[in-house]
C-alpha positions in Angstrom: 0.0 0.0 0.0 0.8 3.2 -1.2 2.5 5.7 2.0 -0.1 9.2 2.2 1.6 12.4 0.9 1.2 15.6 3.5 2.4 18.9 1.9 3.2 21.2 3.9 3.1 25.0 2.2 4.4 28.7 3.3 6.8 31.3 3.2 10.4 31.5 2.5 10.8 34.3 5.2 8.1 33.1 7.5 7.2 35.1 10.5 9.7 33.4 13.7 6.5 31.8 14.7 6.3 29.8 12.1 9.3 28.2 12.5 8.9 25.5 15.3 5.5 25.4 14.5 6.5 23.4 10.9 9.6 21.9 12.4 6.7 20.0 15.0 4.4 19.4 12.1 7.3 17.7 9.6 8.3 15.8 13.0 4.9 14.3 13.2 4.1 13.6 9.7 7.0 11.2 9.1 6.0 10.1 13.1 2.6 9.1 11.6 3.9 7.2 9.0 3.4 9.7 5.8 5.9 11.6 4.0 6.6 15.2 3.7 6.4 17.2 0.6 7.3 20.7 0.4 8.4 23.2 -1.8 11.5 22.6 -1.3 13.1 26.0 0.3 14.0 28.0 3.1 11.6 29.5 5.8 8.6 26.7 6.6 9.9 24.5 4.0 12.9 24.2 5.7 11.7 24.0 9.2 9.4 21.1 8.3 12.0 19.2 6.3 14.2 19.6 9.2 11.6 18.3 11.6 10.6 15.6 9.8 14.0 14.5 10.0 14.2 14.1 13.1 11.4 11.8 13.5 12.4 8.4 15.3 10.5 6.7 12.3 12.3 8.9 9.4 14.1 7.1 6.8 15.8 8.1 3.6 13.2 9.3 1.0 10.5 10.9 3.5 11.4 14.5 2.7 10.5 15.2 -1.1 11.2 19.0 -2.2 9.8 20.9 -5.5 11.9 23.3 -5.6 11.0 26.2 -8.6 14.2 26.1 -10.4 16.8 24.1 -12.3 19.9 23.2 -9.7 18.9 20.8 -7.7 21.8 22.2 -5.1 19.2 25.2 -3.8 16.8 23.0 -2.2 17.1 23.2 1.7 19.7 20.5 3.0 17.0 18.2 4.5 14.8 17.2 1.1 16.4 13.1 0.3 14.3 13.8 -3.1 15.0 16.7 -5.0 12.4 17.6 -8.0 14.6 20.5 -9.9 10.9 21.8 -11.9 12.4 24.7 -13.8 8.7 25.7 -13.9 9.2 28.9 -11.3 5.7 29.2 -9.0 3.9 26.3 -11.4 5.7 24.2 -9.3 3.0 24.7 -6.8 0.7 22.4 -8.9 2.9 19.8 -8.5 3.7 20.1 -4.9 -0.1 20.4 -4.0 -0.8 17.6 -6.7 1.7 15.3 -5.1 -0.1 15.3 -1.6 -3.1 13.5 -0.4 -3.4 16.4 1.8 -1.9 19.7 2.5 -1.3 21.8 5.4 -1.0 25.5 5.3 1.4 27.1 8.0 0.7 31.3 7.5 2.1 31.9 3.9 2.0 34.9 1.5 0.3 34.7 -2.3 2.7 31.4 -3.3 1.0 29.7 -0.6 -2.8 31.3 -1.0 -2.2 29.7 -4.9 -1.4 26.3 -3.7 -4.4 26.4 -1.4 -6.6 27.6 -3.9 -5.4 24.2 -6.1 -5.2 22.0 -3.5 -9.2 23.4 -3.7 -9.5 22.4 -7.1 -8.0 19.0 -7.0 -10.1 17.9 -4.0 -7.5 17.6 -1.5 -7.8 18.4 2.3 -6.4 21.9 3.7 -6.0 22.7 6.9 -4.6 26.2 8.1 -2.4 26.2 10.6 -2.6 30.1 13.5 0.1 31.5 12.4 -0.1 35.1 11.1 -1.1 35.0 6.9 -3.5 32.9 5.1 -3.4 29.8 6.7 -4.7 31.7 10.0 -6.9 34.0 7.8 -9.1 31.6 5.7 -8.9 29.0 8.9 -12.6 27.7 9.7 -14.0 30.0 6.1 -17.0 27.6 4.9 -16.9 25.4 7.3 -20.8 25.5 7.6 -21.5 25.3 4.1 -21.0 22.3 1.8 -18.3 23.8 -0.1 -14.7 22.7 -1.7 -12.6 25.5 -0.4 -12.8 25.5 3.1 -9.7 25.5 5.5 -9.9 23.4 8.1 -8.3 25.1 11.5 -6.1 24.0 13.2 -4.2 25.5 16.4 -1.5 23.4 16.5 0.0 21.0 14.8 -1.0 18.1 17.1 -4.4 19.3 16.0 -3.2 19.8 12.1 -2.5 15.6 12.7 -5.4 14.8 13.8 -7.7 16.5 11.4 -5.4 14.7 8.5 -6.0 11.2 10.2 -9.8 12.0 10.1 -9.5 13.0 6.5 -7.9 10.1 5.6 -10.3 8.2 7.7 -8.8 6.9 10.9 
């Protein structure tokens, strides 16, 4: 059986806040089993590759980065899978494409255009308080039976838990 996917999207230059916040939330992806997917970069893409690194369960290939351009040597020194795109900010399709669901952590307009196609492709996205649009679209639609909704989280423990229902368990 296929392993789930979690991406995990936000800034390069993340408020501080951010930055445990994503190293806890890579920690516990790879601790529940899934792999990591990110962009690929510095800032929360960084902090959550480094995290899930330092899962006890994290083995070699857990950590996949998309990163935007061609050289494979600017992805963040924790991605084991390097995807050199060339494709600039379309590598956001394929980051949110590659996840069975995705989990926003603040983020600026690179990550507000991977929520909006993780939207589109039907995948789950859960916005994480921290200051940008994860915290600002968290809960949005909720009572409506609509595609783009952002599920809230406060925390990441929470973030995990609202993945495992999506996946159902």
């Amino acid at each position: 059986m296929r392993r789930r996917v979690v991406a995990v999207i936000g800034n390069s230059q993340p408020p501080q806040e951010a930055i445990p916040v994503a190293e806890e939330l890579g920690r516990l992806i790879v601790d529940n089993g899934w792999r990591l997917v990110t962009g690929g970069l510095g800032g929360v893409m960084e902090a959550a590759s480094r995290g899930a690194r330092q899962s006890q369960r994290y083995q070699e290939g857990d950590v996949v980065g998309i990163i935007p351009g061609p050289e494979a040597r600017s992805a963040n020194p924790y991605v084991d899978i390097v995807i050199a795109s060339n494709l600039g900010y379309a590598r956001n399709v394929l980051v949110v494409s590659s996840a069975d669901a995705v989990v926003a952590v603040g983020g600026g307009a690179g990550t507000l255009s991977e929520m909006a196609m993780a939207w589109q492709l039907g995948r789950p996205v859960l916005g994480l308080a921290v200051p940008g649009w994860s915290a600002r679209l968290a809960g949005e639609g909720l009572d409506a039976k609509r595609t783009d909704r952002v599920i809230p989280a406060a925390t990441p423990l929470e973030a995990v838990a609202a993945i495992r229902a999506a996946f159902g368990g």
